[in-house]
N, C-alpha and C positions, 0 to 999 in steps of 0.2 A: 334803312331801318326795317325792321321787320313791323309784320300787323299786331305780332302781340306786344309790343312794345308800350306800354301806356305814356302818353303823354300829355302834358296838364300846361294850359296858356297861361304866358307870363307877359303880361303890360308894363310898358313903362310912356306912362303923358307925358313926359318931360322930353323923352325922343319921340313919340309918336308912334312906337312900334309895337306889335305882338307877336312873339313868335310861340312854337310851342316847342318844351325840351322832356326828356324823358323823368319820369318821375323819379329813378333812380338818381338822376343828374338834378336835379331842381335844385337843392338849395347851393350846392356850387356854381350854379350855373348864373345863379339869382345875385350872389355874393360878389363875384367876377364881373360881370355889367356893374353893379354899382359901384364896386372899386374903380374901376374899370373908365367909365364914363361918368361918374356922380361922386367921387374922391371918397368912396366907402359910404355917403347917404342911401338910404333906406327908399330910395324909389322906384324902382323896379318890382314889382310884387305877383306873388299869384293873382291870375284874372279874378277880380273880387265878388264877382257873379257864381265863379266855381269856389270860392270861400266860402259864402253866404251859402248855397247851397248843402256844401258838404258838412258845416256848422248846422241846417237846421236838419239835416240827417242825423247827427252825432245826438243833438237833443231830441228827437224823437226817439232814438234808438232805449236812450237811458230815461225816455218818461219827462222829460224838462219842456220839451214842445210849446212854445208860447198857446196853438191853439187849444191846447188840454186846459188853460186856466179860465 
């Protein structure tokens, strides 16, 4: 892969692993482990740390910011 490839860490507890895929490829990538290994459950997830994160960007950006209250 090249450097400007973005890619976003994907967890899953139930195997133990993280790897990181490209954000282009995420939710395919996301969908196929859990198929895959979890008979289509929903455990595999983006790193929930770069969730939370990008979530309280999104509300800062539109003014919602919990510390603005």
């Amino acid at each position: 892969m090249t450097d400007n490839v973005l890619e976003v860490p994907v967890v899953c507890d139930v195997c133990d692993t993280t790897t990181r895929v490209p954000l282009s490829d995420l939710p395919e990538a996301v969908q196929r482990h859990n198929d895959q290994q979890h008979d289509g459950d929903d455990i595999a997830q983006v790193d929930p740390e770069i969730v939370q994160h990008v979530t309280d960007l999104a509300a800062k950006d539109i003014g919602v910011a919990e510390d603005e209250a």
